[in-house]
C-alpha positions as CSV (number, residue, x, y, z in Angstrom):
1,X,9.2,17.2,23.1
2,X,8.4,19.2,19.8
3,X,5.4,21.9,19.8
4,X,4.3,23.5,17.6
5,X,2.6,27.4,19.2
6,X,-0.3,28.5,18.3
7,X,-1.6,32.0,19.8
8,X,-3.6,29.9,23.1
9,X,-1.8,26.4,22.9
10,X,0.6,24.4,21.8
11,X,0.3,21.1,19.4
12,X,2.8,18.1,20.1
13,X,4.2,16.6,16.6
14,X,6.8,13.7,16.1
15,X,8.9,13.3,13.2
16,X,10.8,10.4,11.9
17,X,12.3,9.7,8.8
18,X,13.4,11.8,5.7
19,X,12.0,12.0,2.2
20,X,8.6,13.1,1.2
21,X,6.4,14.3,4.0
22,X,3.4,12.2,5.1
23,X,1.3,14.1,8.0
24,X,-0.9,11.8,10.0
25,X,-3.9,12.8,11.5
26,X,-6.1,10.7,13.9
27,X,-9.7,10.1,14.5
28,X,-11.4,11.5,17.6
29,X,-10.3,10.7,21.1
30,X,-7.0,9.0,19.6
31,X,-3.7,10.1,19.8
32,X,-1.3,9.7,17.1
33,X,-0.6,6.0,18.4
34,X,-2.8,4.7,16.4
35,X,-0.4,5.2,13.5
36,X,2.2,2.9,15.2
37,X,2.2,0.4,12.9
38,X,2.8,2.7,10.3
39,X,6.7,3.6,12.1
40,X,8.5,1.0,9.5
41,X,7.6,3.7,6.7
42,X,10.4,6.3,8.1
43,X,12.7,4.2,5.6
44,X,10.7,5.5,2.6
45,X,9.4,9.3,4.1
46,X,9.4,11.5,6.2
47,X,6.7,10.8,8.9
48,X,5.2,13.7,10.8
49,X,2.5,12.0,13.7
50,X,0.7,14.8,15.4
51,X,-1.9,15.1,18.1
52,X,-4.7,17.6,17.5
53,X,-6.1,20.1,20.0
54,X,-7.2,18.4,22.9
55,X,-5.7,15.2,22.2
56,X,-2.8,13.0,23.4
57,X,-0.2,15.4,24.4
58,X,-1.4,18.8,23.2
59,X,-2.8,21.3,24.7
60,X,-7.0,22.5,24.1
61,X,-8.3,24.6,22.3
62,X,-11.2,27.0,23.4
63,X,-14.4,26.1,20.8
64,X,-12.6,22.3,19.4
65,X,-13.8,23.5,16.5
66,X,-12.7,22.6,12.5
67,X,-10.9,26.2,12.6
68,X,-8.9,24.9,15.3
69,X,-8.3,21.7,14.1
70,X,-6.9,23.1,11.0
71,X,-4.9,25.8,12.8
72,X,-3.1,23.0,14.7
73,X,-2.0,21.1,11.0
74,X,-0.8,24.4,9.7
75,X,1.5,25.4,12.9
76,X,2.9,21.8,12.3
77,X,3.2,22.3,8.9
78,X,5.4,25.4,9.4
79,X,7.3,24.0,12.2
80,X,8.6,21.1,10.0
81,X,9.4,23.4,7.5
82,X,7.4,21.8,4.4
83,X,5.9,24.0,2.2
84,X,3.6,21.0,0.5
85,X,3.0,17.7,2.5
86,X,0.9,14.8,1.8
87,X,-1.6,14.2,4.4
88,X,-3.0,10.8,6.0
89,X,-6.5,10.7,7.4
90,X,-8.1,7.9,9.2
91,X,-11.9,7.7,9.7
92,X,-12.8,10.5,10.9
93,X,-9.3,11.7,10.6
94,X,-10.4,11.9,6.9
95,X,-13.2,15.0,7.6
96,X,-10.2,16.8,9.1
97,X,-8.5,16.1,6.2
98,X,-10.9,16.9,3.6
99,X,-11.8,20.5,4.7
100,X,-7.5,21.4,5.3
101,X,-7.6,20.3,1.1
102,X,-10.5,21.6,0.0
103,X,-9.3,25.3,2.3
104,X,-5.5,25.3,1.7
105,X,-4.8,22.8,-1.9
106,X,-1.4,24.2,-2.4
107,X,-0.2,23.3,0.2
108,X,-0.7,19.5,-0.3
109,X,0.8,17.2,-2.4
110,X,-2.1,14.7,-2.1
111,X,-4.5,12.6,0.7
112,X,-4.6,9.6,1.8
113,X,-8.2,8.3,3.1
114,X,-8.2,5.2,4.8
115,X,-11.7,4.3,5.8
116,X,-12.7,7.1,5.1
117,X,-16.1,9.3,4.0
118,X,-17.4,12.7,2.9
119,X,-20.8,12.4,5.1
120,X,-22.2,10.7,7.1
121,X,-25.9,9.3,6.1
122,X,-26.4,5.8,6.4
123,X,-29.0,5.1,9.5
124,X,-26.8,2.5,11.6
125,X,-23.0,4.5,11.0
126,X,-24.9,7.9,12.1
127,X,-25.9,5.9,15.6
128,X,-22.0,5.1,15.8
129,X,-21.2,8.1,16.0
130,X,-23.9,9.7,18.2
131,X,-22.9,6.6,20.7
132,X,-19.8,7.9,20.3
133,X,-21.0,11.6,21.5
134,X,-22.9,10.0,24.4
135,X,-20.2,7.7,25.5
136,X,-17.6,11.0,25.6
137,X,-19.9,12.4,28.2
138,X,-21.1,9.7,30.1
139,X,-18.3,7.0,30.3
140,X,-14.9,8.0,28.0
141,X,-13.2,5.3,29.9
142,X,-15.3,2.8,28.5
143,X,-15.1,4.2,25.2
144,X,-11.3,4.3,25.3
145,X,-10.9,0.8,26.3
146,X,-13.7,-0.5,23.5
147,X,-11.6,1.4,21.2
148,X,-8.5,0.6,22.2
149,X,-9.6,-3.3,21.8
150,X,-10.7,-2.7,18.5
151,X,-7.8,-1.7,17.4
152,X,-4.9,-3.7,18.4
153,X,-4.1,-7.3,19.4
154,X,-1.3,-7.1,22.0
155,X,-1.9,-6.3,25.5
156,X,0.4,-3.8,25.5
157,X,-0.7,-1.8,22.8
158,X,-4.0,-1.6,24.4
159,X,-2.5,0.1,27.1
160,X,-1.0,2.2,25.4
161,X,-3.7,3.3,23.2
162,X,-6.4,3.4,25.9
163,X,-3.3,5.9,28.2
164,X,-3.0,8.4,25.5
165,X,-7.3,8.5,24.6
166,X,-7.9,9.5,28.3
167,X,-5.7,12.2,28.2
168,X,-8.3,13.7,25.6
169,X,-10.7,16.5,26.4
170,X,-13.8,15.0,26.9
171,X,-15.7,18.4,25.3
172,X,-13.0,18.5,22.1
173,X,-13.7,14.8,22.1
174,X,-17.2,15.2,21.6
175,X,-17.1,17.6,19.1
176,X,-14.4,16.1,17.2
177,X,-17.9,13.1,16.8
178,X,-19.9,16.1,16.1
179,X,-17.8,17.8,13.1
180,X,-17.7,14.7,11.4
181,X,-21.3,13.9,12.0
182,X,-22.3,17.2,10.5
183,X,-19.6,17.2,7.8
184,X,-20.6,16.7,4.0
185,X,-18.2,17.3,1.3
186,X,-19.8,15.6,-1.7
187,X,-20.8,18.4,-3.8
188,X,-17.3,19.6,-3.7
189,X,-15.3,16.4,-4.3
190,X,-15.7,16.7,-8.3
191,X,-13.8,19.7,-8.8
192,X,-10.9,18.5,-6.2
193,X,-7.4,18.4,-8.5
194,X,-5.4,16.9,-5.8
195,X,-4.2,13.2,-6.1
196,X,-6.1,11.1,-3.7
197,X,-5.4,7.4,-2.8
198,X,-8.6,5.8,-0.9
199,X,-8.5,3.1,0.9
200,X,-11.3,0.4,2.5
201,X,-11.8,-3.1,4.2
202,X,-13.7,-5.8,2.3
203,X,-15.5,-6.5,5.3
204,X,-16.2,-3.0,6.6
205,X,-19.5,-2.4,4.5
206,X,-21.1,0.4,6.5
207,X,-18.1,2.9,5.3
208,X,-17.0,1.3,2.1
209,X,-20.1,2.2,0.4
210,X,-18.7,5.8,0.5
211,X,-15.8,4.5,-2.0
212,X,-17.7,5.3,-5.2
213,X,-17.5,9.5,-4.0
214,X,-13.7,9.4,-4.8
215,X,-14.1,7.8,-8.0
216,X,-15.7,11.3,-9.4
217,X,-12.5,12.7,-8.4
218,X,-9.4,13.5,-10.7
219,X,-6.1,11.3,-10.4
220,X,-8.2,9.1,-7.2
221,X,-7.5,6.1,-6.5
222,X,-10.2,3.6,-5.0
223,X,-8.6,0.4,-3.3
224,X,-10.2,-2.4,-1.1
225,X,-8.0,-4.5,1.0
226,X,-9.9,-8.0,0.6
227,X,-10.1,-9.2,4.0
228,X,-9.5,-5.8,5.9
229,X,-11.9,-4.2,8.3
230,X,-12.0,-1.0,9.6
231,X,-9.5,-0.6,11.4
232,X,-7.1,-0.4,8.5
233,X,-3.6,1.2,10.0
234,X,-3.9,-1.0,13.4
235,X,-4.3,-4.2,11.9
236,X,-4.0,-4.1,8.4
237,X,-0.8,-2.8,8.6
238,X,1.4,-4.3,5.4
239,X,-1.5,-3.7,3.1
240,X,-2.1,-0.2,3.7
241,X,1.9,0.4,4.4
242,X,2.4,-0.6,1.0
243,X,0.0,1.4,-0.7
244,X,0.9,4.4,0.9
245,X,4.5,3.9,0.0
246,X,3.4,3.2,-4.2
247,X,1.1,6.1,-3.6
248,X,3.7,8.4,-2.3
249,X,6.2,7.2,-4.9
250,X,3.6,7.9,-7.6
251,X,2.9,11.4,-6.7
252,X,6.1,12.6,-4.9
Protein backbone atom coordinates (compact mmCIF):
# COMPACT_ATOMS: atom_id res chain seq x y z
CA UNK A 1 0.00 0.00 0.00
CA UNK A 2 1.41 3.68 -0.81
CA UNK A 3 2.58 6.06 2.15
CA UNK A 4 3.51 8.80 2.11
CA UNK A 5 6.45 9.59 5.57
CA UNK A 6 6.22 12.24 7.38
CA UNK A 7 8.91 12.67 10.29
CA UNK A 8 6.31 10.58 13.18
CA UNK A 9 3.90 8.82 10.65
CA UNK A 10 2.95 7.77 7.68
CA UNK A 11 -0.21 8.94 5.43
CA UNK A 12 -1.91 6.13 3.07
CA UNK A 13 -2.89 7.73 -0.51
CA UNK A 14 -4.45 5.92 -3.56
CA UNK A 15 -4.03 6.97 -7.07
CA UNK A 16 -6.01 6.06 -10.09
CA UNK A 17 -6.09 7.51 -13.34
CA UNK A 18 -3.83 10.01 -15.37
CA UNK A 19 -4.40 13.54 -16.37
CA UNK A 20 -4.82 16.54 -14.21
CA UNK A 21 -4.52 15.81 -10.51
CA UNK A 22 -7.58 16.02 -8.32
CA UNK A 23 -6.71 15.44 -4.44
CA UNK A 24 -9.58 14.37 -2.36
CA UNK A 25 -9.84 15.18 1.09
CA UNK A 26 -12.56 13.85 3.55
CA UNK A 27 -14.55 15.17 6.34
CA UNK A 28 -13.86 14.06 9.89
CA UNK A 29 -13.96 10.50 11.05
CA UNK A 30 -14.27 9.41 7.18
CA UNK A 31 -11.85 7.74 5.25
CA UNK A 32 -11.34 8.38 1.70
CA UNK A 33 -14.39 6.03 0.90
CA UNK A 34 -16.56 8.46 0.87
CA UNK A 35 -15.25 9.50 -2.50
CA UNK A 36 -16.23 6.11 -4.08
CA UNK A 37 -18.61 7.24 -6.26
CA UNK A 38 -16.32 9.53 -7.56
CA UNK A 39 -13.78 6.26 -9.05
CA UNK A 40 -15.63 6.62 -12.71
CA UNK A 41 -13.56 10.07 -12.98
CA UNK A 42 -10.04 8.21 -13.39
CA UNK A 43 -11.07 8.29 -17.28
CA UNK A 44 -10.85 12.11 -17.21
CA UNK A 45 -7.80 12.74 -14.22
CA UNK A 46 -5.71 11.66 -12.25
CA UNK A 47 -7.40 10.82 -8.84
CA UNK A 48 -5.27 10.99 -5.66
CA UNK A 49 -7.81 9.72 -2.47
CA UNK A 50 -5.97 10.12 0.75
CA UNK A 51 -6.62 9.46 4.37
CA UNK A 52 -5.59 12.23 6.80
CA UNK A 53 -3.80 11.70 10.10
CA UNK A 54 -5.66 9.57 12.21
CA UNK A 55 -7.98 8.35 9.75
CA UNK A 56 -8.72 5.18 7.70
CA UNK A 57 -5.45 3.70 7.15
CA UNK A 58 -2.93 6.19 8.30
CA UNK A 59 -1.15 6.55 10.97
CA UNK A 60 -1.77 9.60 14.00
CA UNK A 61 -0.53 12.37 14.50
CA UNK A 62 0.57 13.73 17.99
CA UNK A 63 -1.61 17.24 18.52
CA UNK A 64 -4.39 16.36 15.13
CA UNK A 65 -3.92 19.61 14.66
CA UNK A 66 -4.46 21.91 11.16
CA UNK A 67 -0.52 21.88 10.94
CA UNK A 68 -0.67 18.28 10.76
CA UNK A 69 -3.38 17.99 8.60
CA UNK A 70 -1.68 20.12 6.12
CA UNK A 71 1.64 18.34 6.57
CA UNK A 72 -0.07 15.00 5.59
CA UNK A 73 -1.48 16.82 2.00
CA UNK A 74 1.96 18.12 1.23
CA UNK A 75 3.90 14.61 1.85
CA UNK A 76 1.16 13.32 -0.61
CA UNK A 77 1.64 15.95 -2.75
CA UNK A 78 5.40 15.27 -3.13
CA UNK A 79 4.97 11.58 -3.28
CA UNK A 80 2.85 11.79 -6.42
CA UNK A 81 5.10 14.01 -7.86
CA UNK A 82 2.72 17.03 -8.80
CA UNK A 83 4.10 20.20 -8.34
CA UNK A 84 0.29 21.97 -8.61
CA UNK A 85 -2.88 19.86 -7.94
CA UNK A 86 -6.43 20.71 -7.70
CA UNK A 87 -7.84 19.88 -4.51
CA UNK A 88 -11.56 18.39 -3.49
CA UNK A 89 -12.96 19.20 -0.18
CA UNK A 90 -16.06 17.86 1.25
CA UNK A 91 -17.85 19.46 4.27
CA UNK A 92 -15.56 19.85 6.51
CA UNK A 93 -13.05 18.51 4.19
CA UNK A 94 -13.48 22.11 2.80
CA UNK A 95 -11.76 23.92 6.21
CA UNK A 96 -8.86 21.61 5.40
CA UNK A 97 -8.90 22.76 2.17
CA UNK A 98 -9.21 26.34 2.58
CA UNK A 99 -6.31 27.02 5.06
CA UNK A 100 -3.68 24.42 2.47
CA UNK A 101 -4.93 27.44 -0.27
CA UNK A 102 -4.97 30.23 1.51
CA UNK A 103 -1.04 28.83 3.20
CA UNK A 104 0.50 27.27 0.03
CA UNK A 105 -1.62 29.00 -3.43
CA UNK A 106 1.09 27.89 -5.80
CA UNK A 107 0.82 24.96 -5.33
CA UNK A 108 -2.85 24.56 -6.41
CA UNK A 109 -4.46 24.76 -9.59
CA UNK A 110 -7.92 25.36 -7.99
CA UNK A 111 -10.71 23.92 -5.12
CA UNK A 112 -13.43 22.28 -5.35
CA UNK A 113 -16.03 22.83 -2.26
CA UNK A 114 -18.78 20.60 -2.16
CA UNK A 115 -21.01 21.48 0.70
CA UNK A 116 -18.87 23.41 1.94
CA UNK A 117 -18.35 26.72 4.34
CA UNK A 118 -15.80 29.28 5.67
CA UNK A 119 -17.36 29.31 9.43
CA UNK A 120 -19.42 28.06 11.15
CA UNK A 121 -22.21 30.47 12.77
CA UNK A 122 -25.64 29.54 12.28
CA UNK A 123 -27.22 28.30 15.83
CA UNK A 124 -28.65 24.70 14.74
CA UNK A 125 -25.26 23.70 12.22
CA UNK A 126 -22.92 24.79 15.23
CA UNK A 127 -25.02 21.99 17.57
CA UNK A 128 -24.08 19.52 14.56
CA UNK A 129 -21.01 19.76 15.05
CA UNK A 130 -20.58 19.95 18.93
CA UNK A 131 -22.92 16.51 18.75
CA UNK A 132 -20.48 15.51 16.62
CA UNK A 133 -17.58 16.26 19.31
CA UNK A 134 -19.67 14.60 22.03
CA UNK A 135 -20.66 11.58 20.10
CA UNK A 136 -16.51 11.04 19.17
CA UNK A 137 -16.15 10.66 22.89
CA UNK A 138 -19.01 8.99 24.15
CA UNK A 139 -20.28 6.56 21.37
CA UNK A 140 -18.11 6.82 17.80
CA UNK A 141 -19.79 3.55 16.88
CA UNK A 142 -22.95 5.19 16.85
CA UNK A 143 -21.70 8.06 15.07
CA UNK A 144 -20.13 5.95 12.40
CA UNK A 145 -23.05 3.95 11.72
CA UNK A 146 -25.50 7.27 11.57
CA UNK A 147 -23.04 8.56 9.23
CA UNK A 148 -22.46 5.79 7.34
CA UNK A 149 -26.46 5.65 6.74
CA UNK A 150 -26.44 8.96 5.68
CA UNK A 151 -24.35 8.51 3.19
CA UNK A 152 -25.06 5.61 1.08
CA UNK A 153 -27.93 3.43 0.04
CA UNK A 154 -26.45 -0.14 -0.35
CA UNK A 155 -25.86 -2.36 2.43
CA UNK A 156 -22.69 -2.89 1.53
CA UNK A 157 -21.41 0.37 1.29
CA UNK A 158 -22.51 1.02 4.74
CA UNK A 159 -20.25 -1.52 5.77
CA UNK A 160 -17.73 -0.37 4.32
CA UNK A 161 -17.97 3.12 5.28
CA UNK A 162 -18.88 2.51 8.88
CA UNK A 163 -15.20 -0.26 8.84
CA UNK A 164 -12.97 2.41 7.72
CA UNK A 165 -14.66 5.42 10.29
CA UNK A 166 -13.81 3.14 13.34
CA UNK A 167 -10.48 2.75 12.50
CA UNK A 168 -10.29 6.67 13.25
CA UNK A 169 -8.64 8.11 16.34
CA UNK A 170 -11.27 9.06 18.43
CA UNK A 171 -9.04 12.29 19.88
CA UNK A 172 -7.93 13.37 15.94
CA UNK A 173 -11.64 12.71 15.31
CA UNK A 174 -12.73 15.16 17.70
CA UNK A 175 -10.56 17.74 16.86
CA UNK A 176 -10.93 17.31 13.31
CA UNK A 177 -15.10 18.67 14.63
CA UNK A 178 -13.18 21.21 16.63
CA UNK A 179 -10.93 22.85 13.77
CA UNK A 180 -13.77 23.33 11.73
CA UNK A 181 -15.98 24.57 14.43
CA UNK A 182 -13.43 27.23 15.26
CA UNK A 183 -12.42 27.87 11.67
CA UNK A 184 -13.45 31.31 9.89
CA UNK A 185 -12.02 32.27 6.59
CA UNK A 186 -14.31 35.03 5.41
CA UNK A 187 -12.23 38.04 5.74
CA UNK A 188 -9.72 36.35 3.63
CA UNK A 189 -11.83 34.84 0.81
CA UNK A 190 -11.93 38.30 -1.29
CA UNK A 191 -8.39 38.55 -2.04
CA UNK A 192 -8.20 34.59 -2.92
CA UNK A 193 -6.95 34.44 -6.90
CA UNK A 194 -7.39 30.71 -7.17
CA UNK A 195 -10.30 29.32 -9.34
CA UNK A 196 -12.88 27.87 -7.13
CA UNK A 197 -15.91 25.75 -8.18
CA UNK A 198 -18.68 25.57 -5.19
CA UNK A 199 -20.97 23.31 -5.00
CA UNK A 200 -24.54 22.80 -2.72
CA UNK A 201 -27.80 20.76 -2.42
CA UNK A 202 -31.13 22.51 -3.03
CA UNK A 203 -32.44 20.96 -0.05
CA UNK A 204 -29.46 21.33 2.32
CA UNK A 205 -30.37 24.99 3.58
CA UNK A 206 -28.40 25.03 6.77
CA UNK A 207 -24.92 24.97 4.67
CA UNK A 208 -26.05 26.53 1.45
CA UNK A 209 -26.59 29.78 2.88
CA UNK A 210 -22.72 29.97 2.99
CA UNK A 211 -22.78 29.94 -1.02
CA UNK A 212 -22.95 33.75 -1.29
CA UNK A 213 -19.06 33.89 0.52
CA UNK A 214 -17.57 32.36 -2.79
CA UNK A 215 -19.31 34.69 -4.91
CA UNK A 216 -16.85 37.64 -3.59
CA UNK A 217 -14.23 35.45 -4.87
CA UNK A 218 -12.29 35.90 -8.26
CA UNK A 219 -12.94 33.22 -11.15
CA UNK A 220 -15.66 31.18 -8.32
CA UNK A 221 -18.08 29.41 -9.35
CA UNK A 222 -21.40 29.01 -7.18
CA UNK A 223 -23.65 25.89 -8.30
CA UNK A 224 -26.72 24.28 -6.64
CA UNK A 225 -27.70 20.81 -7.52
CA UNK A 226 -31.68 21.13 -7.50
CA UNK A 227 -32.66 18.24 -5.62
CA UNK A 228 -29.32 17.41 -3.82
CA UNK A 229 -28.75 17.32 -0.18
CA UNK A 230 -25.79 17.20 1.69
CA UNK A 231 -24.34 14.49 1.03
CA UNK A 232 -23.32 15.54 -2.36
CA UNK A 233 -20.29 12.90 -3.57
CA UNK A 234 -22.29 9.78 -1.92
CA UNK A 235 -25.50 10.26 -3.47
CA UNK A 236 -25.44 12.94 -5.84
CA UNK A 237 -22.84 11.33 -7.67
CA UNK A 238 -23.48 12.22 -11.70
CA UNK A 239 -24.23 15.81 -10.83
CA UNK A 240 -21.25 16.67 -8.88
CA UNK A 241 -19.04 14.10 -11.24
CA UNK A 242 -19.88 16.22 -14.05
CA UNK A 243 -19.10 19.43 -12.62
CA UNK A 244 -15.91 18.53 -11.48
CA UNK A 245 -14.99 17.13 -14.79
CA UNK A 246 -16.21 20.81 -16.73
CA UNK A 247 -14.45 22.43 -13.89
CA UNK A 248 -11.29 20.65 -14.25
CA UNK A 249 -11.36 20.94 -18.02
CA UNK A 250 -11.94 24.78 -17.56
CA UNK A 251 -9.00 25.44 -15.44
CA UNK A 252 -6.60 22.56 -16.31
Amino acid sequence: MPYAEIENRRIYYETAGEGPAVLFVHPPGMSQFVFSKQYPLKTEMRMILIDLNGHGNSESSLLGDMHSFLEDISAVQSAIQEEKIFLFGYSAGGTIVQQYALTYPDKLKGVILASGYPKVDALLFKAEHRAGIQLTKRAPSLLAKMISNSHFERQEEKRLMYQSMMKADRFIWKRFYELSLQSDFTDQLSSWQLPVLSLYGGKSPIVHKYSHYYRTVPNSRVVFIKKGTHQLPSKFSAQLNRLLVEFIEQWK
